[in-house]
Gaussian input, Z-matrix of N, CA and C with variables (Angstrom, degrees):
# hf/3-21g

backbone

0 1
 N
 C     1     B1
 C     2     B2     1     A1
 N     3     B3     2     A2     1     D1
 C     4     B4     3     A3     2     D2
 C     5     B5     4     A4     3     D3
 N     6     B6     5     A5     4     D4
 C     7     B7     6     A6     5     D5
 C     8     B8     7     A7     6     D6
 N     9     B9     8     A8     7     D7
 C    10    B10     9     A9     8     D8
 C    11    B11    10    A10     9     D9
 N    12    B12    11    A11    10    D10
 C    13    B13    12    A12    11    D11
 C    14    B14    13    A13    12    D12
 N    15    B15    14    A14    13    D13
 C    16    B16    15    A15    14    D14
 C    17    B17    16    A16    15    D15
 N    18    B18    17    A17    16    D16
 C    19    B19    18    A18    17    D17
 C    20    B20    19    A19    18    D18
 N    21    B21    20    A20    19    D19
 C    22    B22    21    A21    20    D20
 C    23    B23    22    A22    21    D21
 N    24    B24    23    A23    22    D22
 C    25    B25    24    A24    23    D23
 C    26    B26    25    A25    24    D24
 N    27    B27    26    A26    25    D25
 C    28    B28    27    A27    26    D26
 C    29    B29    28    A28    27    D27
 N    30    B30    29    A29    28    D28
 C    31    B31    30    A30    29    D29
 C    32    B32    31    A31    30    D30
 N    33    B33    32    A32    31    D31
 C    34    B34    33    A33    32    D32
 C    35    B35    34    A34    33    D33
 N    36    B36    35    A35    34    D34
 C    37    B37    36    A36    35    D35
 C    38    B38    37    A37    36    D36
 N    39    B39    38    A38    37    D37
 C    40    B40    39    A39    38    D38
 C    41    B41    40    A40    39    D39
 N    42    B42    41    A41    40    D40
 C    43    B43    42    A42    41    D41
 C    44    B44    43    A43    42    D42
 N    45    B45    44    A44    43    D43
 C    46    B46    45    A45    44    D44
 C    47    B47    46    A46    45    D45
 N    48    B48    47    A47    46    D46
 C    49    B49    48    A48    47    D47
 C    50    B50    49    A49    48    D48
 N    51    B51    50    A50    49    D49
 C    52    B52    51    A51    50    D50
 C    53    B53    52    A52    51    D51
 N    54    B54    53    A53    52    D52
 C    55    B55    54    A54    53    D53
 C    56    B56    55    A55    54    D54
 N    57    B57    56    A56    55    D55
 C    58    B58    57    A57    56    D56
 C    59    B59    58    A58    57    D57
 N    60    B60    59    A59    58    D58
 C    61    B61    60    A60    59    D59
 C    62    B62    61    A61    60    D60
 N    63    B63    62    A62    61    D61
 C    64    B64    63    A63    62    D62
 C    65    B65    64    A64    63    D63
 N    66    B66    65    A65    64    D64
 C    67    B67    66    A66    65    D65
 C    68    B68    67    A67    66    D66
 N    69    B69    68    A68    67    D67
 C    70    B70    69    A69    68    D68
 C    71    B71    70    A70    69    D69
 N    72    B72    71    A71    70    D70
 C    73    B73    72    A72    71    D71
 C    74    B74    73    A73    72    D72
 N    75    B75    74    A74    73    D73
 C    76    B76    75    A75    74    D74
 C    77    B77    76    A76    75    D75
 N    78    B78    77    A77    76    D76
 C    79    B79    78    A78    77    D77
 C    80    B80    79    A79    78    D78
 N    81    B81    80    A80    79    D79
 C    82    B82    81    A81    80    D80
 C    83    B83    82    A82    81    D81
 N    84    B84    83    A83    82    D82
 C    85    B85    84    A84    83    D83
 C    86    B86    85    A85    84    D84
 N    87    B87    86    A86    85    D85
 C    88    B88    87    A87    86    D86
 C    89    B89    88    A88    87    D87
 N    90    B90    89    A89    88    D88
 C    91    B91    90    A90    89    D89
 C    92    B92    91    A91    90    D90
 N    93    B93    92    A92    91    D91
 C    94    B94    93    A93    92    D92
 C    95    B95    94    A94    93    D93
 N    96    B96    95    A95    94    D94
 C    97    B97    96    A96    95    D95
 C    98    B98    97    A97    96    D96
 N    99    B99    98    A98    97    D97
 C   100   B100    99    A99    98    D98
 C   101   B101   100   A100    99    D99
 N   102   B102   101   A101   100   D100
 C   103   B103   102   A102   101   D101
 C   104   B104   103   A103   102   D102
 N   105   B105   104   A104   103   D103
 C   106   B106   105   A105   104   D104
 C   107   B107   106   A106   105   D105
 N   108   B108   107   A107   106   D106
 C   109   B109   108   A108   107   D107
 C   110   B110   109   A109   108   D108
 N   111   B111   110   A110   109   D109
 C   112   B112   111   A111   110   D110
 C   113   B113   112   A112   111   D111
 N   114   B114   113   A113   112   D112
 C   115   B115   114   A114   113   D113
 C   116   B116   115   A115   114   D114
 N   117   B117   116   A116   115   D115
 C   118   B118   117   A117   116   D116
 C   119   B119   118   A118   117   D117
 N   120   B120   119   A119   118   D118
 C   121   B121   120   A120   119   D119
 C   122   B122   121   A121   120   D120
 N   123   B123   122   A122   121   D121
 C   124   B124   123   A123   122   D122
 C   125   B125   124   A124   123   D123
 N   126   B126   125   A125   124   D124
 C   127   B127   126   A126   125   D125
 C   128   B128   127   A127   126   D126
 N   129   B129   128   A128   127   D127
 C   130   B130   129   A129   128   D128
 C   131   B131   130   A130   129   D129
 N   132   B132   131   A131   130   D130
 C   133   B133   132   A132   131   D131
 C   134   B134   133   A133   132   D132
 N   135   B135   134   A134   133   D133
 C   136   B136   135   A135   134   D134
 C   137   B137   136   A136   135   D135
 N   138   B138   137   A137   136   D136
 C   139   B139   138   A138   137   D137
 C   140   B140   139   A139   138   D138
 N   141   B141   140   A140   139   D139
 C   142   B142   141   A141   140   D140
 C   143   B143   142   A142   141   D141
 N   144   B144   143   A143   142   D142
 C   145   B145   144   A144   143   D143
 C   146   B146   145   A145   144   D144
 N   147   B147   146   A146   145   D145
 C   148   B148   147   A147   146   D146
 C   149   B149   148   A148   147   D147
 N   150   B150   149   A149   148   D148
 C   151   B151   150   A150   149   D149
 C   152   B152   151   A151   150   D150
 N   153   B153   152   A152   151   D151
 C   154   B154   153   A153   152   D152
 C   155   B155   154   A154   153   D153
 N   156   B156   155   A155   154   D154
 C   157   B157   156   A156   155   D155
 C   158   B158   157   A157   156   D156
 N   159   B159   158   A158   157   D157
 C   160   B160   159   A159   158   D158
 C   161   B161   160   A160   159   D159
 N   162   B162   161   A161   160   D160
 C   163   B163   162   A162   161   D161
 C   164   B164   163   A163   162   D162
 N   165   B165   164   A164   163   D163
 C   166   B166   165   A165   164   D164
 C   167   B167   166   A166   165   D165
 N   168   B168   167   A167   166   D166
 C   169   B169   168   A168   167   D167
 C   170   B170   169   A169   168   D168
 N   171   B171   170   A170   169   D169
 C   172   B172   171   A171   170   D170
 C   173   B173   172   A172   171   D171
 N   174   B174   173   A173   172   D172
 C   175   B175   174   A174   173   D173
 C   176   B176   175   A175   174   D174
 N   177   B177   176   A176   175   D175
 C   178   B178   177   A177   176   D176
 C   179   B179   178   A178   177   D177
 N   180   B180   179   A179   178   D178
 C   181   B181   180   A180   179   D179
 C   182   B182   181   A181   180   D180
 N   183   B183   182   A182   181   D181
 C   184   B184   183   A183   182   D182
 C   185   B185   184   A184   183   D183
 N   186   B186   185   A185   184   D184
 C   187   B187   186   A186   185   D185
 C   188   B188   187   A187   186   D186
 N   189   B189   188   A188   187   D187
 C   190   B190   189   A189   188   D188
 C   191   B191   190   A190   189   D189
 N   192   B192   191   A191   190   D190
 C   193   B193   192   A192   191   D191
 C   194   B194   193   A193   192   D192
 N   195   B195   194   A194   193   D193
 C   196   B196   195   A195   194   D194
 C   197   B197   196   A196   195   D195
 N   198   B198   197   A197   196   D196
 C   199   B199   198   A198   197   D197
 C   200   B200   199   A199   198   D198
 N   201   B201   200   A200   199   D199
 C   202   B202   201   A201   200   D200
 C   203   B203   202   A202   201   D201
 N   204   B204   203   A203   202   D202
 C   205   B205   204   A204   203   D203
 C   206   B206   205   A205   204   D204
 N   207   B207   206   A206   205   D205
 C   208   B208   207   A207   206   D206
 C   209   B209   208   A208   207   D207
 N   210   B210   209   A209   208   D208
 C   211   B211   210   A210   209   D209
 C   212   B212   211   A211   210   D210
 N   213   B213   212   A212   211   D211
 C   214   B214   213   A213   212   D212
 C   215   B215   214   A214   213   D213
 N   216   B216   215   A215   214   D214
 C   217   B217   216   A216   215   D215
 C   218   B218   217   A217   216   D216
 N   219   B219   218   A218   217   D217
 C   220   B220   219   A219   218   D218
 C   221   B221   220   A220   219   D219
 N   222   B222   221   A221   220   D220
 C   223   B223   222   A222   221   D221
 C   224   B224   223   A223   222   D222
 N   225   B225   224   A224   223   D223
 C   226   B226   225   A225   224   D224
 C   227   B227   226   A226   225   D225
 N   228   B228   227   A227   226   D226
 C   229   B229   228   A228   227   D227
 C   230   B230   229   A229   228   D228
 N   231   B231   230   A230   229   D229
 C   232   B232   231   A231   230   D230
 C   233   B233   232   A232   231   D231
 N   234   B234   233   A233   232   D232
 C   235   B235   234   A234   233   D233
 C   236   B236   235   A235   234   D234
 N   237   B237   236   A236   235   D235
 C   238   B238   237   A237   236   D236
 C   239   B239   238   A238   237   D237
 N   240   B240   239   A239   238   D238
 C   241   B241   240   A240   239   D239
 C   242   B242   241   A241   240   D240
 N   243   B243   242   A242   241   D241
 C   244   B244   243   A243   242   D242
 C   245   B245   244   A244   243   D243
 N   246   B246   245   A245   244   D244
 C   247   B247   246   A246   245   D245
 C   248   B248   247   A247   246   D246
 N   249   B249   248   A248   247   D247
 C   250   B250   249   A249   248   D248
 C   251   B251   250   A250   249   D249

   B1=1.4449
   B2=1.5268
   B3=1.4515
   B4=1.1451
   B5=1.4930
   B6=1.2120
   B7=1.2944
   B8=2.1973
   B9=1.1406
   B10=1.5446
   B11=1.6939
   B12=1.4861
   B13=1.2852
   B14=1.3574
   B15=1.3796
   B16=1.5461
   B17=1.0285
   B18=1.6627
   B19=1.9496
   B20=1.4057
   B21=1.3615
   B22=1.4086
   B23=1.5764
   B24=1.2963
   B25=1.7739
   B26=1.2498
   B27=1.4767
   B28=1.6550
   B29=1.3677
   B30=1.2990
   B31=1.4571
   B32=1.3527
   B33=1.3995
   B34=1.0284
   B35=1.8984
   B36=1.8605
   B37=1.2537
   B38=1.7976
   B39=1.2216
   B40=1.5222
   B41=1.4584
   B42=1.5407
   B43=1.1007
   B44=1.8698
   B45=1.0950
   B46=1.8968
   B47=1.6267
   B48=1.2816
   B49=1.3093
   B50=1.7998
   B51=1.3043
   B52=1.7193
   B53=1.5981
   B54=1.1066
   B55=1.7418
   B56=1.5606
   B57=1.3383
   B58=1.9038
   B59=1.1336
   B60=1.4323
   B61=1.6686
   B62=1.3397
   B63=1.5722
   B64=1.7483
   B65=1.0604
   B66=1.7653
   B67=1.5174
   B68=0.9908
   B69=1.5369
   B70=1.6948
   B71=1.5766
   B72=1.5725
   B73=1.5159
   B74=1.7199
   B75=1.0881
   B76=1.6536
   B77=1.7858
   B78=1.0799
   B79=1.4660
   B80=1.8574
   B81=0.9903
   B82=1.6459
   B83=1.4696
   B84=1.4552
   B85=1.2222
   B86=2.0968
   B87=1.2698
   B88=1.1529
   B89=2.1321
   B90=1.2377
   B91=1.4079
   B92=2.0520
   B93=1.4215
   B94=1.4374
   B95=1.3038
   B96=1.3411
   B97=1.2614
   B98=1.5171
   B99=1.6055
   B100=1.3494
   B101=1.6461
   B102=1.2773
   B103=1.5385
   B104=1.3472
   B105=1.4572
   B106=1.1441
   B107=1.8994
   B108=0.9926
   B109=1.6996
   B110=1.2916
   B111=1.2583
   B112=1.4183
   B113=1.0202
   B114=1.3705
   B115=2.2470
   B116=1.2912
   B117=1.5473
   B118=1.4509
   B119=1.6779
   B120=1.3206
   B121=1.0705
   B122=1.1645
   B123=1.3924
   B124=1.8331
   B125=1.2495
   B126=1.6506
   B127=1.2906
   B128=1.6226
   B129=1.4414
   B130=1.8336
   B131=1.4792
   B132=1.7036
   B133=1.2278
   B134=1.7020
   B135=0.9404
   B136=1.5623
   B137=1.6536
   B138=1.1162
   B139=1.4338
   B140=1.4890
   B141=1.6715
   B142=2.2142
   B143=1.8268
   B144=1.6294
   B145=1.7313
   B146=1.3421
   B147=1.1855
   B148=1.8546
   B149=1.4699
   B150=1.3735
   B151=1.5866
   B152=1.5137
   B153=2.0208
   B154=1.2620
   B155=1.8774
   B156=0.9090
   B157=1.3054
   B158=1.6411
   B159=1.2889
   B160=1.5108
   B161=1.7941
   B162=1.3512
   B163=1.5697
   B164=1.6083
   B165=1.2102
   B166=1.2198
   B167=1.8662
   B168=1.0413
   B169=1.4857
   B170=1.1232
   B171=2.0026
   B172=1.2037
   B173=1.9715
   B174=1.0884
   B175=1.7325
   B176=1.3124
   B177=1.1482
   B178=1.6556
   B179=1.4269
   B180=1.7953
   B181=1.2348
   B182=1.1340
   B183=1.1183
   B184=1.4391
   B185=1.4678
   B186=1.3416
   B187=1.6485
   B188=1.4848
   B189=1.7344
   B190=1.7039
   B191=1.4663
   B192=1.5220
   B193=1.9478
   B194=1.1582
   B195=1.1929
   B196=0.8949
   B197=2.0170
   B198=1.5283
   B199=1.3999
   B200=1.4339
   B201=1.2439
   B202=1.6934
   B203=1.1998
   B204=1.2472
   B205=1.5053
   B206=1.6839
   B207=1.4460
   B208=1.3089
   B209=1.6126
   B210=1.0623
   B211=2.3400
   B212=1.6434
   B213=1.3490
   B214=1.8626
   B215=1.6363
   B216=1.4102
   B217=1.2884
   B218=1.3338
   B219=1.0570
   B220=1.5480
   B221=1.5283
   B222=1.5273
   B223=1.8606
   B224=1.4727
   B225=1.2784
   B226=1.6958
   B227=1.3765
   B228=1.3521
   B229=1.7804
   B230=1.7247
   B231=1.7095
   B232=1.4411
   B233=2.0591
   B234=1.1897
   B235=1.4988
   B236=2.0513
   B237=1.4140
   B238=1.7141
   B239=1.2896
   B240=1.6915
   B241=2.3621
   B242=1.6279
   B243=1.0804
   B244=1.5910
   B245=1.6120
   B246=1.6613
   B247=1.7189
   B248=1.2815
   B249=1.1982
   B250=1.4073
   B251=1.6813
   A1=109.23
   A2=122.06
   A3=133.70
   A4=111.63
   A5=103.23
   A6=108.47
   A7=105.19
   A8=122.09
   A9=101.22
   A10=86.07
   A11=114.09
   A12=123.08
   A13=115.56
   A14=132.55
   A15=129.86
   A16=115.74
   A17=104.52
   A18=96.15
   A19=125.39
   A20=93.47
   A21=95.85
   A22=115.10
   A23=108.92
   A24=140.28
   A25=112.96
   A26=122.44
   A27=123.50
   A28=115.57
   A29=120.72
   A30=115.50
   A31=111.05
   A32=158.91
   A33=171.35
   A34=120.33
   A35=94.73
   A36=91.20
   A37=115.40
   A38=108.38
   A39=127.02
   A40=88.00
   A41=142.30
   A42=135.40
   A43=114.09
   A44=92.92
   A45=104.00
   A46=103.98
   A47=123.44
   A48=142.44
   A49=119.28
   A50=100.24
   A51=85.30
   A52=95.12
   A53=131.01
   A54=140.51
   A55=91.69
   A56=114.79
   A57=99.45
   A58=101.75
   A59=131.26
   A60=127.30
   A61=114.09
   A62=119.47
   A63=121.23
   A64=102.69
   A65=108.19
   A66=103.08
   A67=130.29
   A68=111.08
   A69=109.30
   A70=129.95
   A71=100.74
   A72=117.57
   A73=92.16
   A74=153.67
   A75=147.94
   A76=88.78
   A77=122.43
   A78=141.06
   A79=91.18
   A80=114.82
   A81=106.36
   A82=112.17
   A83=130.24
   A84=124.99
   A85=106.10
   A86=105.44
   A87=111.82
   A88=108.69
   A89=93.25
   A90=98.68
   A91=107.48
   A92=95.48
   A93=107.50
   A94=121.37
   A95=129.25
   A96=143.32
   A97=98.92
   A98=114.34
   A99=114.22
   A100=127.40
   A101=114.13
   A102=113.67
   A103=126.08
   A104=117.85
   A105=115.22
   A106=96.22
   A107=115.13
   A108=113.19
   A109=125.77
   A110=134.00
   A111=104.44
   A112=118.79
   A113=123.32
   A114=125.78
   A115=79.73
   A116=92.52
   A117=121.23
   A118=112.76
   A119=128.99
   A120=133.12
   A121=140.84
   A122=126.15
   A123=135.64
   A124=120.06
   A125=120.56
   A126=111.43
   A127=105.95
   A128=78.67
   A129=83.72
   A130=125.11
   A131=105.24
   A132=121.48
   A133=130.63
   A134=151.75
   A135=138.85
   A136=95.59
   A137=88.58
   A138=108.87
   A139=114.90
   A140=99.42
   A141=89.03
   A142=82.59
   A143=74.22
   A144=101.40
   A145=100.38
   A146=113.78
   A147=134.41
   A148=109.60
   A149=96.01
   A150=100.58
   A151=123.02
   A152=108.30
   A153=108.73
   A154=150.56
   A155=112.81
   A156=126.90
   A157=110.10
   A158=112.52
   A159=107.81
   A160=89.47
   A161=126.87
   A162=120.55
   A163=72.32
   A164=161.87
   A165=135.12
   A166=108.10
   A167=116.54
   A168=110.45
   A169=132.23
   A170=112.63
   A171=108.53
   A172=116.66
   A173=129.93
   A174=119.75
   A175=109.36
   A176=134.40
   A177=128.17
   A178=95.77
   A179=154.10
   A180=149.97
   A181=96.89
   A182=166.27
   A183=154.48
   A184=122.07
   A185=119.19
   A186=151.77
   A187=113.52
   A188=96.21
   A189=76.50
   A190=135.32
   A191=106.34
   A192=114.33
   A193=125.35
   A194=136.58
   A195=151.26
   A196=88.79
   A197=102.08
   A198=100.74
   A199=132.60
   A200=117.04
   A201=113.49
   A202=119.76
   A203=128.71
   A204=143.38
   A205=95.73
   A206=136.15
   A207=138.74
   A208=93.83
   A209=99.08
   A210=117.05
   A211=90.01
   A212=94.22
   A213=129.89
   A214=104.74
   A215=123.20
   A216=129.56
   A217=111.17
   A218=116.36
   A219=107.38
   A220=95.67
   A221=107.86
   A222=123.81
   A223=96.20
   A224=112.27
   A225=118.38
   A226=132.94
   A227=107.85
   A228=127.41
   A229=99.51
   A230=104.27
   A231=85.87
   A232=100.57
   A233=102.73
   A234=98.62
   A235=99.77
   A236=98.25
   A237=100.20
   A238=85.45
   A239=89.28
   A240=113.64
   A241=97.98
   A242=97.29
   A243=104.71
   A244=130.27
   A245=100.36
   A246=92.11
   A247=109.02
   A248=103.51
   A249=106.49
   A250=104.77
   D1=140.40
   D2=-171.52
   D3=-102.75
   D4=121.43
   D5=-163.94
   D6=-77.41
   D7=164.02
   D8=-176.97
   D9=-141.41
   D10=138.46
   D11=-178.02
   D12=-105.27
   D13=123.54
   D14=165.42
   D15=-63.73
   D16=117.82
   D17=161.43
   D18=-63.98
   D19=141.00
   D20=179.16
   D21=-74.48
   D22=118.86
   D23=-165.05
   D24=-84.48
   D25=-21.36
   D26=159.85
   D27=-128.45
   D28=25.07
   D29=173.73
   D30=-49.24
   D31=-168.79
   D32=174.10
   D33=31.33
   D34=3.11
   D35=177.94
   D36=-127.14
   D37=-32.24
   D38=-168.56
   D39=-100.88
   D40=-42.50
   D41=156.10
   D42=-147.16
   D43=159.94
   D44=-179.34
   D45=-16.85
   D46=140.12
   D47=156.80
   D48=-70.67
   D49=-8.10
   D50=-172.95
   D51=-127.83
   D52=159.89
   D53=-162.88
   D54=-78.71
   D55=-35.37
   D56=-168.14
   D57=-104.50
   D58=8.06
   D59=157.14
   D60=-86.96
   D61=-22.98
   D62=143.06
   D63=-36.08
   D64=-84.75
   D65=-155.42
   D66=-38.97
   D67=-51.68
   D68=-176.16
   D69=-77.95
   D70=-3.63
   D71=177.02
   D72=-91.88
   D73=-26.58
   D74=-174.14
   D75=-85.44
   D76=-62.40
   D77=177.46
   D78=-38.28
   D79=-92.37
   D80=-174.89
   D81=-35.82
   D82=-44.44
   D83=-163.17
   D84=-79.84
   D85=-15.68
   D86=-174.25
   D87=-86.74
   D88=-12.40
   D89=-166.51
   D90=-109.64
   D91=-11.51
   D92=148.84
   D93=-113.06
   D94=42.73
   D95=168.30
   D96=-62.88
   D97=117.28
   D98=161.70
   D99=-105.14
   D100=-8.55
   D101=166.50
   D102=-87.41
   D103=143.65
   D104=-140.48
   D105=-139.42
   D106=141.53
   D107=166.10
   D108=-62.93
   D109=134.78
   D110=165.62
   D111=-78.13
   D112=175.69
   D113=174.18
   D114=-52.63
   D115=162.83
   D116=157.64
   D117=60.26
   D118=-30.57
   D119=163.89
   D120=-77.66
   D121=140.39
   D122=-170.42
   D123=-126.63
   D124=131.70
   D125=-179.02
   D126=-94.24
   D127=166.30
   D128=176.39
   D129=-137.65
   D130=20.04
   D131=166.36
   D132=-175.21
   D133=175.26
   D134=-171.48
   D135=-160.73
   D136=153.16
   D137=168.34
   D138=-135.02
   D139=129.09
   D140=-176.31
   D141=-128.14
   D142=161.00
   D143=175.54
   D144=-91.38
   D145=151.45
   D146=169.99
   D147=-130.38
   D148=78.37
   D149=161.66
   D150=-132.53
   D151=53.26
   D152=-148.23
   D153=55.72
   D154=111.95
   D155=-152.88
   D156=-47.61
   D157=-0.57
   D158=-171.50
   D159=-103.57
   D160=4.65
   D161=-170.25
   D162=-135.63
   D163=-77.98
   D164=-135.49
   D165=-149.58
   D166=26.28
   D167=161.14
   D168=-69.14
   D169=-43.54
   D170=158.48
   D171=-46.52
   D172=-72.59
   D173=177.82
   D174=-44.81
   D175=-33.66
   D176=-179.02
   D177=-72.14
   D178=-78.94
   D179=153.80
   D180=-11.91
   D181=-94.95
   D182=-109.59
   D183=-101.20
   D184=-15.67
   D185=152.50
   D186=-68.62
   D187=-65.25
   D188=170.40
   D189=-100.25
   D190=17.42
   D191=141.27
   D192=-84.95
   D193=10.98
   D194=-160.92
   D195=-116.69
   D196=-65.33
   D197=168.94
   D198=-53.14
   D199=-44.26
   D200=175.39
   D201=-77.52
   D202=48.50
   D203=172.45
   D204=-120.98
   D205=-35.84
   D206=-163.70
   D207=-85.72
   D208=158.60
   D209=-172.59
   D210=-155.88
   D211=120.38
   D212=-7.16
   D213=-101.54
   D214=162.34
   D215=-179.64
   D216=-95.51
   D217=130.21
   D218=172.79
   D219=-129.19
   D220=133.97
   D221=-171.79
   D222=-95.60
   D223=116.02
   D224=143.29
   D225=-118.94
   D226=110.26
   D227=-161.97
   D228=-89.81
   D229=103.98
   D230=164.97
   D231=-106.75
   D232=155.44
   D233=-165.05
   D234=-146.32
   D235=147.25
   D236=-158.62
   D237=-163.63
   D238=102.29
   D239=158.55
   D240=-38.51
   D241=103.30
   D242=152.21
   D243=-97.47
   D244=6.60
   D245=172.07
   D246=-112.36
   D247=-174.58
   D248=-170.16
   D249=-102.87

């Protein structure tokens, strides 16, 4: 079976066009992460905005580092076409 790949339809606009201008753009936003846990406390869920990474990637990165510190994680993606 042949696998079939989607082009990527907002690369270079909603976020970076090249795989290591991701990386180092998630990488910066993760290393100015300003939310923080309190002691003794655990989350048990996040919510991020998707309105392209130049309006909300930094808060989406910083929610879910914030999340992969909690055991065990379980990911639920709800997701809704917003163009026309």
């Amino acid at each position: 079976m042949r696998k079939r790949v989607r082009k990527a339809s907002f690369a270079g606009s909603w976020y970076p066009a090249k795989a290591r201008a991701c990386e180092d753009e998630i990488r910066a936003y993760l290393e100015d992460a300003m939310l923080s846990v309190p002691a003794g406390e655990s989350l048990v869920g996040g919510i991020v905005p998707h309105a392209g990474w130049y309006f909300s990637g930094s808060i989406a990165c910083n929610v879910i580092a914030s999340l992969r510190e909690q055991s065990p994680l379980d990911v639920i993606v709800v997701f809704g076409m917003h163009l026309n």
